[in-house]
DRENDRENLUM-909551 format. One record per residue: residue in three letters; x, y, z of N, C-alpha, C, O in turn. Coordinates in pm, whole numbers, padded with zeros to 5 digits. Example, Ala and Ser with C-alpha at 12.3 -4.5 7.8 and 13.67 -1.06 7.14 Angstrom:
<sites>
SITE|Ala|01319|-00569|00780|01230|-00450|00780|01320|-00330|00780|01424|-00332|00846
SITE|Ser|01285|-00225|00708|01367|-00106|00714|01290|00003|00787|01341|00114|00804
</sites>
This chain:
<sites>
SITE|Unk|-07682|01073|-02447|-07682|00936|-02496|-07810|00915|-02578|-07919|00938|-02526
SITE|Unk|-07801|00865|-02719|-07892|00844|-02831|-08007|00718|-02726|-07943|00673|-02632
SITE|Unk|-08136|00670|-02731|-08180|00620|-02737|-08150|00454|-02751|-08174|00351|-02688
SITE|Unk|-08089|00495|-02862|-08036|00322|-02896|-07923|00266|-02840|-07903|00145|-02836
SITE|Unk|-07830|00371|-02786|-07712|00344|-02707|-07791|00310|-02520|-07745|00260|-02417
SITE|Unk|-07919|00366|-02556|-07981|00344|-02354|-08027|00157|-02405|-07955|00068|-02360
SITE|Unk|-08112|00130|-02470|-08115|00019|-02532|-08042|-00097|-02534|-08061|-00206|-02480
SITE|Unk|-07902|-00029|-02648|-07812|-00131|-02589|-07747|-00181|-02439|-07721|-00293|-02394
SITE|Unk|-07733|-00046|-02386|-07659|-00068|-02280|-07741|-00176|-02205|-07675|-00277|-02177
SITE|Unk|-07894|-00178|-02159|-08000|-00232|-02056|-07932|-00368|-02144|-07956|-00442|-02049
SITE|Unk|-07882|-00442|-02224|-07865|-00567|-02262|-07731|-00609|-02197|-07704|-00696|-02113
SITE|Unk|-07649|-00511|-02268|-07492|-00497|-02229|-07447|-00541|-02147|-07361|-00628|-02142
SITE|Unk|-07542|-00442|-02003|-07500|-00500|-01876|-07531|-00626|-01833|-07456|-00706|-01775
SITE|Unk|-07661|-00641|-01868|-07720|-00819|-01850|-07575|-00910|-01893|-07498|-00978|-01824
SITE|Unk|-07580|-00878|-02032|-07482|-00972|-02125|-07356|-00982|-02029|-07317|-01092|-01991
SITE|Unk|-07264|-00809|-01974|-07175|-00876|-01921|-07129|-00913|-01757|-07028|-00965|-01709
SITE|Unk|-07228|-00869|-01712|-07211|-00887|-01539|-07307|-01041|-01516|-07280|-01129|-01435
SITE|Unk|-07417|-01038|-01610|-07493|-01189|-01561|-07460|-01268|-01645|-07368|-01340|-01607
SITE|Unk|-07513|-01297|-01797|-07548|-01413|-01842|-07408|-01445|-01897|-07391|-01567|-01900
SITE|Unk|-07296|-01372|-01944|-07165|-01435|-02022|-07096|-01468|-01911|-07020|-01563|-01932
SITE|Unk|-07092|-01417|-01780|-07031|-01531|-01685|-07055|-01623|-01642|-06968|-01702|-01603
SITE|Unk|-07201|-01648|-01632|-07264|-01765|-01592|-07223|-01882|-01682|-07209|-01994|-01633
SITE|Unk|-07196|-01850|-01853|-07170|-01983|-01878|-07025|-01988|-01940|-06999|-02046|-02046
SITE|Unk|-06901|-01898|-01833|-06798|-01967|-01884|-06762|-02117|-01818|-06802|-02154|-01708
SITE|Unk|-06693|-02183|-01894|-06660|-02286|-01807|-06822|-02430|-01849|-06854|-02540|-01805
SITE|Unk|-06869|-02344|-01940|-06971|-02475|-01948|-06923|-02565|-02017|-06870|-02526|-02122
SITE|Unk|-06921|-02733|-01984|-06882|-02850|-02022|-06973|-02862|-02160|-07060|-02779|-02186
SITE|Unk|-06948|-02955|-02229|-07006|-03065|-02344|-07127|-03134|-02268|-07240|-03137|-02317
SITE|Unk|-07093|-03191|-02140|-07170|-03264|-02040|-07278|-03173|-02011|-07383|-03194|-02072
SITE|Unk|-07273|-03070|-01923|-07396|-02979|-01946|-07440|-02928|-02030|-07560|-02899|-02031
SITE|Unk|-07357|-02900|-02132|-07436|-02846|-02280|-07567|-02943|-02323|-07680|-02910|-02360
SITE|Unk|-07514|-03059|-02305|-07669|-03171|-02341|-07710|-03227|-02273|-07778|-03327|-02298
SITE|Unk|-07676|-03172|-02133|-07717|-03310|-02025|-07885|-03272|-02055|-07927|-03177|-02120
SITE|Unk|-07961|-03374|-01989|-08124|-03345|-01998|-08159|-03412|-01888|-08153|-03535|-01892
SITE|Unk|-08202|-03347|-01770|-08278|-03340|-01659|-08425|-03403|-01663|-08482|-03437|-01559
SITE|Unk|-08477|-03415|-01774|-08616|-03500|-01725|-08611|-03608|-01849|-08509|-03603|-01919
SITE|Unk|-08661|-03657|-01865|-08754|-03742|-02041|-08748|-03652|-02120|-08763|-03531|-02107
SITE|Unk|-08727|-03713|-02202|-08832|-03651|-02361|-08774|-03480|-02379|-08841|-03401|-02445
SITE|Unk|-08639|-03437|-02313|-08585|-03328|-02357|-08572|-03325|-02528|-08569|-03413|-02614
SITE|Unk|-08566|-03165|-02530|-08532|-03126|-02701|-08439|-03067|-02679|-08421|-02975|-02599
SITE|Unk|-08360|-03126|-02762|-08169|-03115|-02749|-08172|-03052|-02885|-08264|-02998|-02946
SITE|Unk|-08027|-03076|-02921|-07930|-03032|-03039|-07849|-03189|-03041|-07787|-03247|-02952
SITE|Unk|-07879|-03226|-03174|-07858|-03412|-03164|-07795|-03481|-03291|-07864|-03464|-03392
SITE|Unk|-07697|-03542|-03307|-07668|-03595|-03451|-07770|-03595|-03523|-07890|-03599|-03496
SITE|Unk|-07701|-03590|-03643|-07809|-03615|-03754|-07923|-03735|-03768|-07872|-03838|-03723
SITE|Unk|-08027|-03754|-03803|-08076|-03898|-03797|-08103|-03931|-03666|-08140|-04047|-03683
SITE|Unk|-08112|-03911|-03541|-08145|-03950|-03432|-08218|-03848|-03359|-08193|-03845|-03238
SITE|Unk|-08298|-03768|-03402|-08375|-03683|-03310|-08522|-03767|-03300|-08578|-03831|-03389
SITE|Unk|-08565|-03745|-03162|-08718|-03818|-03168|-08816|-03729|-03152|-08921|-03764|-03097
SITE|Unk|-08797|-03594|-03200|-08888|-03499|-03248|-08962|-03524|-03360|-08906|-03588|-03449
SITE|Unk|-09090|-03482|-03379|-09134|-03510|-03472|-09033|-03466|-03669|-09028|-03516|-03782
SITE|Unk|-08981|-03358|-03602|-08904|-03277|-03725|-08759|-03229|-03638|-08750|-03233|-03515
SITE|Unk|-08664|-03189|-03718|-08542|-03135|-03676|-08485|-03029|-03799|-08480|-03044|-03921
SITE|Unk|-08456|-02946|-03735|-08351|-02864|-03818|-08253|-02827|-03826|-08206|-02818|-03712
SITE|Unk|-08139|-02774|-03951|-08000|-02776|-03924|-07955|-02854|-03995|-08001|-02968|-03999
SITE|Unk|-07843|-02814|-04077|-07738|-02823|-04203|-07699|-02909|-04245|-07713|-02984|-04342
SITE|Unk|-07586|-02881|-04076|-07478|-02957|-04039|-07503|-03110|-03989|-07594|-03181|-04033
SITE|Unk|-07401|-03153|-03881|-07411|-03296|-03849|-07449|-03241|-03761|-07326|-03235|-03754
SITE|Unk|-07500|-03182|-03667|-07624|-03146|-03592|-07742|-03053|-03618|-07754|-02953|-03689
SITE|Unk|-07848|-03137|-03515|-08002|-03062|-03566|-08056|-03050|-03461|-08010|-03092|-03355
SITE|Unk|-08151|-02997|-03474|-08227|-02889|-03342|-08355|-02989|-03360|-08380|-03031|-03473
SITE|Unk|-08426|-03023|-03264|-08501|-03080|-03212|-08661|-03006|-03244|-08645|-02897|-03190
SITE|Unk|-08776|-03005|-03290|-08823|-02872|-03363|-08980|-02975|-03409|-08978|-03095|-03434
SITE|Unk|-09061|-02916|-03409|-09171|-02968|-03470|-09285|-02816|-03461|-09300|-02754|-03356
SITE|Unk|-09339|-02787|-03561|-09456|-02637|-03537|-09585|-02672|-03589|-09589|-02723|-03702
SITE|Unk|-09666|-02658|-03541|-09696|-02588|-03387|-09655|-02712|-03239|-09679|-02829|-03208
SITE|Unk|-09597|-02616|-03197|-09496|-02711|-03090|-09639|-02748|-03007|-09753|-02703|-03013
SITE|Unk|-09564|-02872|-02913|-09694|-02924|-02845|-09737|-02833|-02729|-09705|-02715|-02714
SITE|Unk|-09812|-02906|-02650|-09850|-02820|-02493|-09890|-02916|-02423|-09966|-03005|-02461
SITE|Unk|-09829|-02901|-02288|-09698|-02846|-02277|-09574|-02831|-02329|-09520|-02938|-02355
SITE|Unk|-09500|-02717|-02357|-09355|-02763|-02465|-09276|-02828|-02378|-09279|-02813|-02256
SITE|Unk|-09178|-02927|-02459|-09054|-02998|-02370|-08987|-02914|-02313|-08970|-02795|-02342
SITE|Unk|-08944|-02977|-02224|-08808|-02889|-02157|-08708|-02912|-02255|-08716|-03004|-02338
SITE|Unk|-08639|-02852|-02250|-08533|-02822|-02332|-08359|-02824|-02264|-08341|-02789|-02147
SITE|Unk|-08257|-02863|-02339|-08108|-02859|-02336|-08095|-02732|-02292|-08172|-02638|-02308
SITE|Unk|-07957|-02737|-02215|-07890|-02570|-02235|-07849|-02578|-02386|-07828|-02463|-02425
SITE|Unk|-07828|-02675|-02491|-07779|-02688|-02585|-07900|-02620|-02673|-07884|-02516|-02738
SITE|Unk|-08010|-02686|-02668|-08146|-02635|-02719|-08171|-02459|-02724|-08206|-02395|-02823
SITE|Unk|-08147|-02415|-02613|-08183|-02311|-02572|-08084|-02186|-02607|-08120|-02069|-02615
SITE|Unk|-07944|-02236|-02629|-07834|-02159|-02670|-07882|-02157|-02845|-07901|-02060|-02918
SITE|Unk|-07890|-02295|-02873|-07940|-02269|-03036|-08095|-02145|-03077|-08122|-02063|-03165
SITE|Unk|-08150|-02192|-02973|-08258|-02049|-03046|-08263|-01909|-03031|-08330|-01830|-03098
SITE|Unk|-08151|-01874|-02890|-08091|-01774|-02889|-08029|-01693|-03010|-08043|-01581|-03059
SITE|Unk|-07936|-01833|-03039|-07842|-01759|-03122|-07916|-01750|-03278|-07849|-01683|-03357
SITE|Unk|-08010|-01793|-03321|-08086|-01846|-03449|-08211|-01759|-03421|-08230|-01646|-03465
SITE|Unk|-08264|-01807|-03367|-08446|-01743|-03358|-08398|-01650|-03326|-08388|-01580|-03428
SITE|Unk|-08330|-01563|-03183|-08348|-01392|-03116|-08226|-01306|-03165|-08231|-01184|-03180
SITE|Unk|-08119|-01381|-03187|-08028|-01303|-03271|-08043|-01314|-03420|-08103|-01234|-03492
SITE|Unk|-07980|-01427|-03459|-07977|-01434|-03605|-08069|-01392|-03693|-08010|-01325|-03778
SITE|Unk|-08196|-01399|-03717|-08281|-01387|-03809|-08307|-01204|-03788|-08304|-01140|-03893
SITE|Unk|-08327|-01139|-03684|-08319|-01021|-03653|-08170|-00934|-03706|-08193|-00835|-03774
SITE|Unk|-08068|-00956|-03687|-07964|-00934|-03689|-07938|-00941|-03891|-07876|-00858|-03957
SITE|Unk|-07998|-01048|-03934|-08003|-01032|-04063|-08127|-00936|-04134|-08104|-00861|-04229
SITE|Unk|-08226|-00948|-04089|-08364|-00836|-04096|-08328|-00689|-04012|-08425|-00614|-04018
SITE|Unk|-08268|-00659|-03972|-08235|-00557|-03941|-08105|-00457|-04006|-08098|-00340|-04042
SITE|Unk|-08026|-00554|-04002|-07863|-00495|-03971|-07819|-00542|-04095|-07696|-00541|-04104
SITE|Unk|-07888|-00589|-04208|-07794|-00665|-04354|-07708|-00739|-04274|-07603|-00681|-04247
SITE|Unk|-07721|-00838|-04235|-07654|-00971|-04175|-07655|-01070|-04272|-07733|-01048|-04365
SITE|Unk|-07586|-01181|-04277|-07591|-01292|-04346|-07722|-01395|-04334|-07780|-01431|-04231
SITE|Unk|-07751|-01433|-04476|-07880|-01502|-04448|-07910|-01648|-04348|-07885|-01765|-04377
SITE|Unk|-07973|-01592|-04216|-07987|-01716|-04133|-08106|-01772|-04158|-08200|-01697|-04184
SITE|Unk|-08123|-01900|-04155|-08248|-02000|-04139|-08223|-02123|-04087|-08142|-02208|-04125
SITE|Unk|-08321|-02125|-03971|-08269|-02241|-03867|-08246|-02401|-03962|-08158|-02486|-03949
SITE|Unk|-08372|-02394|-04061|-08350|-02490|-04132|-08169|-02513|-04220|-08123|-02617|-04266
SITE|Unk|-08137|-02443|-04218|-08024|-02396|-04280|-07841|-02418|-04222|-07741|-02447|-04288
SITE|Unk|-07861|-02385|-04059|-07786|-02385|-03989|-07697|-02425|-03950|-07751|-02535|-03962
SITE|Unk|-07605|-02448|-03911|-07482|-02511|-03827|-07494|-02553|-03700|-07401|-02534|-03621
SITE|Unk|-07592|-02605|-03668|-07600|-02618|-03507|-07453|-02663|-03460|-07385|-02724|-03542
SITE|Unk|-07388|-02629|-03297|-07334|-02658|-03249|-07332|-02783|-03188|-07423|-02830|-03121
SITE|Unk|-07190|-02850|-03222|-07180|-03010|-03126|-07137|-02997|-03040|-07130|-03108|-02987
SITE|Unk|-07088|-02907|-02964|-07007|-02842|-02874|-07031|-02775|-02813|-07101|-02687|-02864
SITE|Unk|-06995|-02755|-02646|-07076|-02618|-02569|-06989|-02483|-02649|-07036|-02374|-02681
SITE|Unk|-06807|-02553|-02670|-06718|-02437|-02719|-06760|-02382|-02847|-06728|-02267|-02878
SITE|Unk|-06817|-02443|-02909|-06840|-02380|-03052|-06980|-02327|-03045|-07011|-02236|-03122
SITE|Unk|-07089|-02386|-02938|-07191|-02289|-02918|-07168|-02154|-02893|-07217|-02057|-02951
SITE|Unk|-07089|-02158|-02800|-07032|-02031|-02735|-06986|-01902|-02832|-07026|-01786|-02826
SITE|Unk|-06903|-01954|-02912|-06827|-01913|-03033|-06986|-01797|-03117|-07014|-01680|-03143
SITE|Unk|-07022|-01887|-03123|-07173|-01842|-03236|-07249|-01719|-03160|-07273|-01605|-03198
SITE|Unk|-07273|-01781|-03051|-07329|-01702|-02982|-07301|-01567|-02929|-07386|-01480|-02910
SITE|Unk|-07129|-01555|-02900|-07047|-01432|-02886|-07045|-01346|-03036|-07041|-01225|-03059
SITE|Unk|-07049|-01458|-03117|-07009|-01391|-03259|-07182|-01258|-03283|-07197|-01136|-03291
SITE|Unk|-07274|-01381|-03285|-07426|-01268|-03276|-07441|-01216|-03209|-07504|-01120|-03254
SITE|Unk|-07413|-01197|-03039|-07419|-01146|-02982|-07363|-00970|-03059|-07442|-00883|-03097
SITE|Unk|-07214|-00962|-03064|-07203|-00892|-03113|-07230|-00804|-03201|-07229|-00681|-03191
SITE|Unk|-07265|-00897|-03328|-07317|-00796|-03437|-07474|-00756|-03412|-07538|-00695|-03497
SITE|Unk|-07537|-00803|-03270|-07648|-00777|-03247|-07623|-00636|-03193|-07685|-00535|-03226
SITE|Unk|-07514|-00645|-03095|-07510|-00493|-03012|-07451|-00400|-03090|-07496|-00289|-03063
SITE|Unk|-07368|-00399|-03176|-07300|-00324|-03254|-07458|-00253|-03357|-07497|-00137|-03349
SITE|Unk|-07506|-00336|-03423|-07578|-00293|-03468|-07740|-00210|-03419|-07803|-00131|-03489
SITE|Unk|-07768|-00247|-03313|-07837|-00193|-03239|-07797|-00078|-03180|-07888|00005|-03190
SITE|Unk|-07684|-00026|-03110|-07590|00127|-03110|-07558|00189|-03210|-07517|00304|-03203
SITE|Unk|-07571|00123|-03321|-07556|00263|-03512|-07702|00298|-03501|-07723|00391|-03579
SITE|Unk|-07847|00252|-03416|-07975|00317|-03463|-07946|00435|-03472|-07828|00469|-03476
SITE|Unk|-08077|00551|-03480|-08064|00679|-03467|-08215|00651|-03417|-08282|00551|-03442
SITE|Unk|-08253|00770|-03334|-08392|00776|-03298|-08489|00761|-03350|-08581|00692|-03305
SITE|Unk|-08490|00834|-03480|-08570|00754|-03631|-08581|00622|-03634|-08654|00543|-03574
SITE|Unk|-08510|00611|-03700|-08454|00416|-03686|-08590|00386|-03547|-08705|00350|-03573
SITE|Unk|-08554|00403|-03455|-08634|00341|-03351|-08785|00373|-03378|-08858|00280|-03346
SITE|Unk|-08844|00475|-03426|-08974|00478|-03468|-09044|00395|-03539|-09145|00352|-03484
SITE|Unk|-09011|00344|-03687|-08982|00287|-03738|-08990|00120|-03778|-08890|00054|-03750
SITE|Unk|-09078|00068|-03826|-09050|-00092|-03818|-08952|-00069|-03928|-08911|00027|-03994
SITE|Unk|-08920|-00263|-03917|-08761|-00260|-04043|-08806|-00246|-04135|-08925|-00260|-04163
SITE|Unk|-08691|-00206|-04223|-08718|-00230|-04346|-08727|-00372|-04419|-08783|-00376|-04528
SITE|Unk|-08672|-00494|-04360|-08678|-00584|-04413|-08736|-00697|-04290|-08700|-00669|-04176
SITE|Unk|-08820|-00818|-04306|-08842|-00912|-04282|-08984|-00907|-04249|-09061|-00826|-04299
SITE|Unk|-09025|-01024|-04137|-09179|-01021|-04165|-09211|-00924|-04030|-09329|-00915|-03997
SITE|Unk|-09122|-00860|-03958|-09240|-00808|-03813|-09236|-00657|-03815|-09125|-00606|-03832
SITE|Unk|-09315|-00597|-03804|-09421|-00494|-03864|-09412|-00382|-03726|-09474|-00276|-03739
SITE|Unk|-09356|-00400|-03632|-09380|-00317|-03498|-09256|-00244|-03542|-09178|-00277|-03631
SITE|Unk|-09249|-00118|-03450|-09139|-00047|-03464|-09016|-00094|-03383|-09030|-00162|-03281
SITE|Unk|-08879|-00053|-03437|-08803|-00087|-03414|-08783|-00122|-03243|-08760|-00231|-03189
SITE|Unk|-08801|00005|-03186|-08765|00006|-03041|-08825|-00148|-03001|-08776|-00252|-02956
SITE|Unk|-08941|-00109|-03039|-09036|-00241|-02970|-08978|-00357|-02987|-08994|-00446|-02904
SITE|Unk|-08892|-00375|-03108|-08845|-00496|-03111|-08716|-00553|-03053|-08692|-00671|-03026
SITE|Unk|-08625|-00427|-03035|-08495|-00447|-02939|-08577|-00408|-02798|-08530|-00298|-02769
SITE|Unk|-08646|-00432|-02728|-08685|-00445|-02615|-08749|-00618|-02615|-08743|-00719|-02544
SITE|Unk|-08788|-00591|-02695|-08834|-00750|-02689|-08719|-00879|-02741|-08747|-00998|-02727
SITE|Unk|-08572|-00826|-02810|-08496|-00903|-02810|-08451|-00925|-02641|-08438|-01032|-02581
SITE|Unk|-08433|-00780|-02588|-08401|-00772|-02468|-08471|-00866|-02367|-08406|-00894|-02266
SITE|Unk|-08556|-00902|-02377|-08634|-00980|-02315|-08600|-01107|-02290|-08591|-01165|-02181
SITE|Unk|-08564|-01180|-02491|-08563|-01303|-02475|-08446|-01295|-02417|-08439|-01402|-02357
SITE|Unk|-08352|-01239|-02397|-08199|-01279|-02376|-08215|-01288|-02267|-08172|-01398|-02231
SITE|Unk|-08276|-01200|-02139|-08268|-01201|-02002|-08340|-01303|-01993|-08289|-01382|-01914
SITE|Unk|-08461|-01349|-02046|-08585|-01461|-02014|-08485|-01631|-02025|-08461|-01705|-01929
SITE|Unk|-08443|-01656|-02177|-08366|-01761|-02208|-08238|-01749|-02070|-08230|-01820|-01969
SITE|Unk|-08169|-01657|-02104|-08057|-01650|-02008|-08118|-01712|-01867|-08042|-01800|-01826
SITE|Unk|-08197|-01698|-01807|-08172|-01706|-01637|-08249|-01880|-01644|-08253|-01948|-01542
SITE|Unk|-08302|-01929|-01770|-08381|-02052|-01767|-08186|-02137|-01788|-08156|-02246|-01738
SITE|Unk|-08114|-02071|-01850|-07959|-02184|-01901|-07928|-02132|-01741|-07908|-02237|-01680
SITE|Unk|-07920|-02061|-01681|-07844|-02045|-01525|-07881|-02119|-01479|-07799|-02200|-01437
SITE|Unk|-08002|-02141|-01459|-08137|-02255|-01406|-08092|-02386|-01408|-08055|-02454|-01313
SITE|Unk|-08100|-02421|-01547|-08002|-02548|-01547|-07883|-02539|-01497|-07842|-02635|-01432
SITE|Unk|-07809|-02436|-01513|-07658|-02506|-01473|-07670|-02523|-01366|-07605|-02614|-01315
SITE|Unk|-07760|-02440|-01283|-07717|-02488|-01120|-07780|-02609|-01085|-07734|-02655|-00980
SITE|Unk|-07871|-02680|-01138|-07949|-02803|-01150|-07852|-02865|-01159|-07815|-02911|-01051
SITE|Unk|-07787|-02891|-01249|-07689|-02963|-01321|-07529|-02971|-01202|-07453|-03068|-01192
SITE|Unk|-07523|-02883|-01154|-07404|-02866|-01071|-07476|-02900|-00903|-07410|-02875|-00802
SITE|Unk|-07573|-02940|-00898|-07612|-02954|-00784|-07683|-03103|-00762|-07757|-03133|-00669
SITE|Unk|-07638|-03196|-00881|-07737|-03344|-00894|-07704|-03399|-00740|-07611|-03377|-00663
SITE|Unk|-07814|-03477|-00733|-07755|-03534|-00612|-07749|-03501|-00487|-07752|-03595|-00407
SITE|Unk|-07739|-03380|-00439|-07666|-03327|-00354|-07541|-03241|-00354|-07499|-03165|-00267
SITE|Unk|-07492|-03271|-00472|-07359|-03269|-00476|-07351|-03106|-00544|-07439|-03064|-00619
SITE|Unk|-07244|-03033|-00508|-07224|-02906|-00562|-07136|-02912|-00649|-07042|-02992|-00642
SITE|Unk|-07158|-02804|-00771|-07054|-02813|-00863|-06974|-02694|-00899|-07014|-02579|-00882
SITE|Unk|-06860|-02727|-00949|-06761|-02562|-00931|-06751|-02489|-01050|-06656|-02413|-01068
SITE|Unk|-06865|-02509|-01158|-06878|-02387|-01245|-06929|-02225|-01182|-06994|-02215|-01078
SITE|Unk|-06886|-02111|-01262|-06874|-02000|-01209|-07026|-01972|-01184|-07122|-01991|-01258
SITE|Unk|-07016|-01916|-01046|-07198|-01849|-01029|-07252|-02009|-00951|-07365|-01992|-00905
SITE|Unk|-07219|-02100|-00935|-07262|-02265|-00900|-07194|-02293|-00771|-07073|-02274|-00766
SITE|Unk|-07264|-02342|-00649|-07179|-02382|-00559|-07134|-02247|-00488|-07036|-02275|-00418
SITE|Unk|-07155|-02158|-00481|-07116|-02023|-00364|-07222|-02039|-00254|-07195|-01960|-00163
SITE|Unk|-07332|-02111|-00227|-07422|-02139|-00132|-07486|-01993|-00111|-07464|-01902|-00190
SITE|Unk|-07549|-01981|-00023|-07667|-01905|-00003|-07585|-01772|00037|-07485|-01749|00104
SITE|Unk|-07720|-01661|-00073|-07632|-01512|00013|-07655|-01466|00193|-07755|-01444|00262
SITE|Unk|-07530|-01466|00215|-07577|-01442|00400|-07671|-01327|00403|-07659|-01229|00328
SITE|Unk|-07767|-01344|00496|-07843|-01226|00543|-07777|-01113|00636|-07677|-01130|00705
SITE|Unk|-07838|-01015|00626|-07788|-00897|00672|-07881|-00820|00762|-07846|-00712|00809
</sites>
């Protein structure tokens, strides 16, 4: 097995035993619900109370740089958008001749279903393209965009954000499925505690 196929796989499995089941079944309602104040969502046009927003379409991403400190908490909606934009998209086009992404540019999703959509769609041409490397290739920074480290380094560090972002949207959902007291019956939500052994 090539290098870049061990690579992909360490994502693969994340992608399909943890994080793509965790959010089937995610509502509109959790896609934007916001758990504290002053969340940074994904928000009609004209109504973000970020200092700046970005995005195309009739939705925009919530966005101001250099972000403050502490940063807001953020949407699962928020967090699916920079996935799919900041750790896929812009890589996926700097790497792999992808279509030109820029968050300023974008389609944000109004929808958890059409988040989803985007996100499966990069997902893919992220892994596909990351399994054509060759070991070379991995030595290597890209040939195109601004980051300068070699390749490997940088599909380990995509690897990162996906597991890092991923378990912060699980985070929420079980927040979200648990308001109150109350348990909720999205997948991975509501199975209660693993029995001890």
């Amino acid at each position: 097995m090539r290098r870049s196929e061990r690579l992909a796989e360490q994502l693969d499995w994340h992608w399909h035993k943890s994080l793509r089941p965790r959010l089937d079944g995610l509502t509109d309602e959790e896609y934007f619900w916001e758990p504290v104040r002053d969340c940074w969502s994904i928000r009609p046009r004209g109504t973000s109370p970020a200092p700046m927003s970005e995005g195309s379409g009739e939705w925009t991403m919530d966005y101001v740089f250099p972000g403050p400190v502490p940063a807001p908490v953020t949407t699962i909606a928020w967090r699916l958008g920079h996935i799919i934009v900041s750790c896929l998209g812009y890589r996926v086009e700097w790497y792999f001749g992808g279509r030109d992404v820029d968050a300023g540019a974008f389609a944000y999703a109004g929808t958890a279903d059409e988040a989803l959509k985007q996100l499966d769609e990069m997902y893919g041409r992220w892994h596909a393209g990351v399994r054509g490397l060759s070991d070379a290739d991995l030595e290597n920074p890209p040939a195109t965009g601004p980051e300068r480290f070699p390749m490997e380094n940088r599909i380990l560090h995509v690897n990162r954000e996906l597991i890092h972002h991923g378990a912060e949207i699980s985070l929420l959902r079980d927040l979200y499925g648990r308001q109150d007291g109350a348990v909720g019956g999205s997948p991975g939500i509501g199975a209660g505690p693993t029995p001890r052994t």
